[in-house]
C-alpha positions in Angstrom: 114.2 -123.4 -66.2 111.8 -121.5 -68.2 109.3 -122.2 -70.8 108.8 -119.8 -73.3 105.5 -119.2 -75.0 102.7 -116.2 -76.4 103.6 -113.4 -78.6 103.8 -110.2 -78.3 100.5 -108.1 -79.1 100.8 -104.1 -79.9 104.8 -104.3 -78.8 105.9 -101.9 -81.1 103.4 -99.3 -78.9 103.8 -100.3 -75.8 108.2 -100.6 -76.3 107.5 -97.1 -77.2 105.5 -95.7 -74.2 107.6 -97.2 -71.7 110.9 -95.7 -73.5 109.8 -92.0 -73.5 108.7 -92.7 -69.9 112.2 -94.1 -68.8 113.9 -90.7 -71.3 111.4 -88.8 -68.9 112.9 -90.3 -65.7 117.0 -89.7 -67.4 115.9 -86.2 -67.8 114.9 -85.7 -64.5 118.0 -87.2 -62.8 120.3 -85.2 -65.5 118.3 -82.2 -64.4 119.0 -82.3 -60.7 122.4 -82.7 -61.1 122.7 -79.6 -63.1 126.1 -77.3 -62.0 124.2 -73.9 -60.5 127.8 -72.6 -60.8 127.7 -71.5 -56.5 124.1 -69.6 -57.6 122.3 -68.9 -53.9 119.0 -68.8 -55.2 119.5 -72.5 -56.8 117.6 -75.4 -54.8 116.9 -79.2 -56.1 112.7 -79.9 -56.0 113.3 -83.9 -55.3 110.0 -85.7 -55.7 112.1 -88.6 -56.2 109.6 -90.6 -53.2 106.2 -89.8 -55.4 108.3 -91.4 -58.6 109.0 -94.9 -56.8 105.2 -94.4 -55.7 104.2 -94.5 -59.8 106.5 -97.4 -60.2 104.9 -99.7 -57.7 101.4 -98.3 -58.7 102.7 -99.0 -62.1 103.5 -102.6 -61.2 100.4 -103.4 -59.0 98.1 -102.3 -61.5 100.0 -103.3 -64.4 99.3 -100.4 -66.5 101.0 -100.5 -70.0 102.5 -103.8 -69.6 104.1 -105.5 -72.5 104.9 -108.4 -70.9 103.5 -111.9 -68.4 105.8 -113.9 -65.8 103.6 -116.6 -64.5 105.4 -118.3 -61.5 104.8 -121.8 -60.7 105.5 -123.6 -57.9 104.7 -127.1 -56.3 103.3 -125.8 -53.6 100.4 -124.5 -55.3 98.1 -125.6 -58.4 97.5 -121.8 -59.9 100.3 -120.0 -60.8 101.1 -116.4 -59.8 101.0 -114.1 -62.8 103.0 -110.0 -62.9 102.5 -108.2 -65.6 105.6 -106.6 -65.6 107.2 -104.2 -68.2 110.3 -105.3 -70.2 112.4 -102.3 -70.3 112.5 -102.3 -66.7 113.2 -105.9 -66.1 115.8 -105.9 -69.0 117.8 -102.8 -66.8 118.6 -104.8 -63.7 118.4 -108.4 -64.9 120.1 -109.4 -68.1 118.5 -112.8 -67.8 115.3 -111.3 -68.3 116.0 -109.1 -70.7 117.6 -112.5 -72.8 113.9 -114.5 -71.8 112.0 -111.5 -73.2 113.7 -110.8 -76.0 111.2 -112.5 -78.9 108.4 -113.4 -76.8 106.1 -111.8 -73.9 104.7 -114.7 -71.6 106.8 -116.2 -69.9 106.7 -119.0 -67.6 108.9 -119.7 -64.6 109.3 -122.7 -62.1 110.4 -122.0 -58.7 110.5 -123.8 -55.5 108.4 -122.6 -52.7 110.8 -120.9 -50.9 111.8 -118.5 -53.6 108.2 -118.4 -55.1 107.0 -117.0 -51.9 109.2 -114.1 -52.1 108.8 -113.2 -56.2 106.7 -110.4 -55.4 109.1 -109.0 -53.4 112.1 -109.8 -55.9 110.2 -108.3 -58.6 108.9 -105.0 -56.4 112.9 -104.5 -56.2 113.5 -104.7 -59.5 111.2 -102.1 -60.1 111.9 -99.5 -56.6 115.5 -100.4 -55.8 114.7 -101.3 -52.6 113.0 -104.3 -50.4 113.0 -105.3 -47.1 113.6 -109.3 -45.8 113.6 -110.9 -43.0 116.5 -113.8 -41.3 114.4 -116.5 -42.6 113.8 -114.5 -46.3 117.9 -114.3 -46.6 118.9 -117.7 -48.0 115.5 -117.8 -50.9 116.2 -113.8 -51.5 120.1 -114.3 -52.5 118.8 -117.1 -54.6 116.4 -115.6 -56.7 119.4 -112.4 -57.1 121.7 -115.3 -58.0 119.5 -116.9 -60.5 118.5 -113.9 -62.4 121.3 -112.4 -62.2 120.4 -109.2 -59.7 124.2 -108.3 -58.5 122.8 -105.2 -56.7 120.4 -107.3 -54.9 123.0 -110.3 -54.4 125.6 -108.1 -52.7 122.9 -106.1 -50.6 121.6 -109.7 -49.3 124.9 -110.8 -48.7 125.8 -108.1 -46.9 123.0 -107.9 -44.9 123.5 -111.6 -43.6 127.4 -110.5 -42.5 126.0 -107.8 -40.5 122.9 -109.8 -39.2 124.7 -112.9 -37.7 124.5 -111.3 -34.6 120.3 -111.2 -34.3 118.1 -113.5 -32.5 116.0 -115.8 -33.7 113.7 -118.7 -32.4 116.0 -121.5 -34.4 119.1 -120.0 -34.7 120.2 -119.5 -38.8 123.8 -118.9 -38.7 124.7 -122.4 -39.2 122.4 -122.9 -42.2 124.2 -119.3 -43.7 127.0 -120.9 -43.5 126.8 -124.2 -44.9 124.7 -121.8 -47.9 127.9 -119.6 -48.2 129.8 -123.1 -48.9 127.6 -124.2 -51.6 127.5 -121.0 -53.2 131.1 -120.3 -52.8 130.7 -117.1 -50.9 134.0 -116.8 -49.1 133.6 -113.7 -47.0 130.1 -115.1 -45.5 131.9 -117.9 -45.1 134.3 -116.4 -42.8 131.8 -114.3 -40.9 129.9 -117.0 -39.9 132.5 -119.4 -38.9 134.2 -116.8 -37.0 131.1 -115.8 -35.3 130.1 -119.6 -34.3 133.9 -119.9 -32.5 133.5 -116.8 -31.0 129.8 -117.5 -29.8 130.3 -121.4 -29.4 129.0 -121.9 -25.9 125.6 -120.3 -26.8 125.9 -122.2 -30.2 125.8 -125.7 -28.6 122.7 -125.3 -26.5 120.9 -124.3 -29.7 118.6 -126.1 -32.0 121.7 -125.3 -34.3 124.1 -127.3 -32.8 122.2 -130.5 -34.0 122.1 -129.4 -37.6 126.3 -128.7 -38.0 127.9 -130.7 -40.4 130.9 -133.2 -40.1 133.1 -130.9 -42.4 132.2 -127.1 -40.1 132.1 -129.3 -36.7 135.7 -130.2 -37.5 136.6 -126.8 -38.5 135.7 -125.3 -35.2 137.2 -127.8 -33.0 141.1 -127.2 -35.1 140.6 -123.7 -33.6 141.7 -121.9 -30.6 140.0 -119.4 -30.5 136.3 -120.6 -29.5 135.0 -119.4 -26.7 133.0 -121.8 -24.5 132.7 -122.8 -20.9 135.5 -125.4 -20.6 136.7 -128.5 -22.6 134.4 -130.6 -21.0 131.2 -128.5 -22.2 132.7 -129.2 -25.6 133.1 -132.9 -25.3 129.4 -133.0 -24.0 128.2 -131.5 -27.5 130.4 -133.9 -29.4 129.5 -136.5 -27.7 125.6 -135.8 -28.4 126.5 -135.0 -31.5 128.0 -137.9 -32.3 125.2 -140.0 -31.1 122.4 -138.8 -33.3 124.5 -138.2 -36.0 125.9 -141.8 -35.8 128.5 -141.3 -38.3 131.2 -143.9 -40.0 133.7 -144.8 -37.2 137.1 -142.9 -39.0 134.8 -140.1 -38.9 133.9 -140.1 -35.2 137.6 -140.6 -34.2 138.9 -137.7 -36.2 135.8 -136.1 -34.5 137.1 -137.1 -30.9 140.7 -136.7 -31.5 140.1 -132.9 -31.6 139.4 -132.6 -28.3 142.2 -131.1 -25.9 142.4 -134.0 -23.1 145.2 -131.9 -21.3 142.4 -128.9 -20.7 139.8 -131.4 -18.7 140.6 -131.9 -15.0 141.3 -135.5 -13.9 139.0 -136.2 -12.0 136.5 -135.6 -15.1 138.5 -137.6 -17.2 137.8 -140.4 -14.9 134.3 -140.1 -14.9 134.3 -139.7 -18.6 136.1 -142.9 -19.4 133.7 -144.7 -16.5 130.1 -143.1 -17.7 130.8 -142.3 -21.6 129.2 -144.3 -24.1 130.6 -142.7 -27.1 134.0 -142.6 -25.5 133.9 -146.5 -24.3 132.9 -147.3 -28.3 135.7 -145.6 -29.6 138.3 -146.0 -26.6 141.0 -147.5 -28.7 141.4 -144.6 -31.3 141.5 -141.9 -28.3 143.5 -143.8 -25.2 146.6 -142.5 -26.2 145.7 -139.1 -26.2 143.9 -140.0 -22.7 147.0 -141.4 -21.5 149.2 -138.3 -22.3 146.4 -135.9 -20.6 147.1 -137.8 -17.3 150.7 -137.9 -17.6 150.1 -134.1 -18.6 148.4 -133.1 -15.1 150.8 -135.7 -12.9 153.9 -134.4 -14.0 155.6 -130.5 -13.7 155.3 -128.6 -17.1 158.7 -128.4 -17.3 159.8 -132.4 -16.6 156.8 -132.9 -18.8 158.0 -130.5 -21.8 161.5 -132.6 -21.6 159.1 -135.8 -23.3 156.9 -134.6 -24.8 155.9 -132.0 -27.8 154.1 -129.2 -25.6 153.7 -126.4 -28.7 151.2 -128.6 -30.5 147.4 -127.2 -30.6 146.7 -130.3 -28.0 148.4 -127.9 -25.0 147.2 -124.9 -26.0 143.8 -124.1 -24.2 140.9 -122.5 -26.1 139.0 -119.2 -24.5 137.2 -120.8 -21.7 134.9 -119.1 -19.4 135.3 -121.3 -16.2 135.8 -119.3 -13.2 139.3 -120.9 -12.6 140.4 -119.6 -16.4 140.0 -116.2 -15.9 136.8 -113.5 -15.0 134.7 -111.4 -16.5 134.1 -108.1 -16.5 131.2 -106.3 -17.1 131.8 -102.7 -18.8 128.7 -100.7 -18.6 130.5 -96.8 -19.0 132.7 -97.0 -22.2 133.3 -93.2 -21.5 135.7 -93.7 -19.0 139.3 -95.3 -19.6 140.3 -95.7 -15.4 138.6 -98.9 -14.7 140.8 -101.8 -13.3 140.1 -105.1 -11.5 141.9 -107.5 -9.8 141.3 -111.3 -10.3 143.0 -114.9 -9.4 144.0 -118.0 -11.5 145.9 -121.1 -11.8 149.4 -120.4 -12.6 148.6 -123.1 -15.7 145.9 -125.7 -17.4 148.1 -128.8 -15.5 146.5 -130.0 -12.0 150.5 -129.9 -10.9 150.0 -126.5 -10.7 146.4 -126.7 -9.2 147.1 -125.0 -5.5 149.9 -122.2 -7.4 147.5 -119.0 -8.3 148.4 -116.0 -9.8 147.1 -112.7 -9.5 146.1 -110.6 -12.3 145.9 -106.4 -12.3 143.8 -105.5 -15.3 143.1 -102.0 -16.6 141.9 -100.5 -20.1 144.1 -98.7 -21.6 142.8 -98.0 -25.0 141.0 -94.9 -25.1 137.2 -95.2 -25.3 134.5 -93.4 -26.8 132.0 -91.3 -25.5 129.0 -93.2 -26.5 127.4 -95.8 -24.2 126.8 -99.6 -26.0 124.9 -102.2 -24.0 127.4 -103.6 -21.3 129.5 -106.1 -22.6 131.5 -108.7 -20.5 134.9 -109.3 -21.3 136.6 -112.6 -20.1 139.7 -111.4 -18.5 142.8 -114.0 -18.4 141.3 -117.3 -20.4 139.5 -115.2 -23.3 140.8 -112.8 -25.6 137.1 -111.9 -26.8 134.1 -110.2 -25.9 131.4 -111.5 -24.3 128.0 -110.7 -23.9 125.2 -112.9 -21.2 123.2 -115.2 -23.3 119.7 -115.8 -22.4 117.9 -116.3 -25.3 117.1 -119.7 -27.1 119.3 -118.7 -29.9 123.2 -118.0 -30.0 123.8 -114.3 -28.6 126.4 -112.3 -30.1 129.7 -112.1 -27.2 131.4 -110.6 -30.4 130.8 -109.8 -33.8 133.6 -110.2 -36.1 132.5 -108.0 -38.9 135.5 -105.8 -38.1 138.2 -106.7 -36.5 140.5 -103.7 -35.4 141.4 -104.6 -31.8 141.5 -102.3 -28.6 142.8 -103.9 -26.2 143.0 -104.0 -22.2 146.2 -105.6 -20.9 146.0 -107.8 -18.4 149.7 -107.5 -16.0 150.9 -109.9 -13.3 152.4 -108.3 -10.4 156.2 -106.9 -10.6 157.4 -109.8 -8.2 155.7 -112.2 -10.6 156.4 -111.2 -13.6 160.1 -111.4 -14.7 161.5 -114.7 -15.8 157.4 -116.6 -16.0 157.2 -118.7 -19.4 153.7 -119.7 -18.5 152.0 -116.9 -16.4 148.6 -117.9 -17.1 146.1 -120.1 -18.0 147.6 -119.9 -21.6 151.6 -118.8 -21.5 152.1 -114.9 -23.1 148.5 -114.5 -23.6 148.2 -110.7 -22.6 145.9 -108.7 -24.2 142.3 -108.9 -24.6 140.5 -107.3 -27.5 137.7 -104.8 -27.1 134.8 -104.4 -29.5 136.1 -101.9 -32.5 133.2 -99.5 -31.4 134.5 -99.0 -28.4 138.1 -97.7 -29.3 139.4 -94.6 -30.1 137.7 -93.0 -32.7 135.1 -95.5 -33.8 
């Protein structure tokens, strides 16, 4: 909201002066772009770096203004006051140019987040460019929202999709996201929720694990694809979760009815039901689904298919990182395209198949480029992503889904093993394991 007051003093002048400056600046940029018809001798002189230096000069120092924004904000008594010149507001903002139509002071009311960061805002308004930090993302794409900045609003958006991956002390992807939902951004949306299932395990030691909401905490346990240590690491967060959260009791059953039973041993199943507060509170909405996990690991796959529904998402593990899922394997030449490794896991998630191993040959096939990332690990047998050793406070990127164009290495049981197996592996056909796009042909 804005409250309009003041007049406007020697406009006629000043409207004047900054028009032939901004037909000056036209000129220029018509002038370098002149056709030299293939002339040698022609040559552009760019002093296009000393012309953003008179526009900030011409903003600090607020020479030939014709107009006042005084910011306020509850954070502070005194106001913060630009004077700013209309015609260049009015080019990139077209809420500005409507709030300075008829009058010259203007004042705004921000909160502190975004009145921290009006300088900035209005320094790009003026140079076309500004630099932000992880924290300044959320307040920046406000302020480009508000006024209308669409430039600005698609460079900050953008620059959040490619910056899920960085570190920080508290972790921010979680709060992008839930920001993406409230503003309707659909492709942030995505990004981050794709980059919390594929980073999960380093997601739920964070400090942003506690801040998740009900409606993304049940959208990442629907999926397959997170990548985590084992079930059990997962009902550990949901269970803390779920006790400082204390939520309505449908809620926390939905909540605990996500979890795959049939991927958690036994013998940990026991201790659960015998040590788990959260589990003992809500026993009556989950036992069925803790009865079928036993009969799930007591009975042969097979016998047990004949009862029971075994292509539901309950059956189907997610990318787990336990040893006895799969191994990973650290790739620190990309260059080369020979490697192979050899590796052992249970023929499947059931315990009736707990002493049967299978071997696994794995070997990259896709072609890779010449350039040298840092070493990534890929989980070879239970994981189909990337992964990357997390050591920071923060989530660490394993994979960053802002492009998704697999290369792949395949991951082939023996010839005397092969023929005839419905459920080779930890998860049945699961056989290729996608590489980061920078590492493929090409890229």
């Amino acid at each position: 909201m804005a409250r309009l007051t003041g007049t406007r003093p020697a406009a006629t002048r000043r409207w004047g002066s900054a028009a032939a400056f901004l037909l000056l600046l036209f000129t220029v940029q018509a002038a370098q772009k002149a056709d030299f018809s293939g002339d040698s001798t022609a040559a552009t002189i760019n002093h296009s770096l000393t012309l953003l230096q008179r526009l900030q000069e011409l903003l600090q120092n607020g020479n030939g203004s014709d107009s006042v924004l005084r910011v306020r904000s509850a954070a502070s008594d005194e106001p913060k006051v630009f004077h700013t010149h209309q015609l260049l507001l009015s080019l990139q903002s077209e809420v500005f140019e409507s709030l300075l139509r008829n009058q010259s002071v203007v004042t705004l009311y921000e909160p502190p987040e975004t009145a921290a960061l009006f300088e900035k805002f209005i320094r790009y308004l003026y140079c076309g460019g500004v630099s932000i930090l992880l924290h300044q993302a959320i307040p920046m794409h406000q302020l480009a929202s508000k006024y209308r900045v669409w430039g600005l609003q698609r460079g900050v958006a953008e620059y959040m999709r490619t910056h899920l991956a960085s570190e920080s002390s508290q972790g921010h992807v979680v709060g992008w996201y839930h920001y993406a939902v409230r503003v309707g951004d659909a492709a942030l949306q995505e990004s981050c929720l794709q980059f919390l299932a594929w980073n999960l395990s380093a997601v739920l030691g964070s400090a942003e694990w506690g801040s998740v909401s009900v409606e993304l905490l049940l959208l990442l346990l629907e999926r397959s694809d997170l990548v985590l240590h084992s079930e059990l690491e997962l009902y550990t967060a949901v269970e803390g979760w779920l006790s400082r959260r204390q939520p309505e009791a449908p809620v926390a059953e939905r909540v605990l009815r996500a979890i795959r039973y049939p991927m958690i041993a036994p013998s940990q199943l026991f201790r659960l039901q015998a040590q788990s507060a959260v589990l003992a509170r809500h026993r009556a909405a989950v036992q069925d689904l803790l009865f079928q996990a036993f009969q799930f690991h007591a009975a042969s796959p097979l016998h047990f298919a004949k009862y029971f529904d075994v292509n539901c998402s309950m059956f189907l593990p997610r990318n787990y990182l336990a040893p006895s899922w799969g191994s990973q394997w650290v790739i620190t030449n990309p260059a080369r395209d020979d490697r192979s490794t050899s590796f052992q896991t249970q023929l499947g998630p059931s315990s009736h198949d707990a002493g049967k191993r299978v071997t696994w040959n794995s070997a990259v096939l896709a072609a890779l480029a010449a350039r040298q990332p840092a070493p990534r690990l890929l989980g070879l047998g239970g994981g189909r992503h990337p992964a990357r050793a997390h050591r920071g406070r923060a989530p660490s990127p394993r994979h960053h889904p802002g492009h998704e164009q697999p290369r792949f290495c395949r991951c082939q049981l023996p010839e005397d093993r092969a023929g005839g197996r419905e459920a080779a592996g930890p998860r049945a056909g699961q056989t290729r394991l996608q590489l980061p796009p920078e590492l493929g042909r090409g890229r």
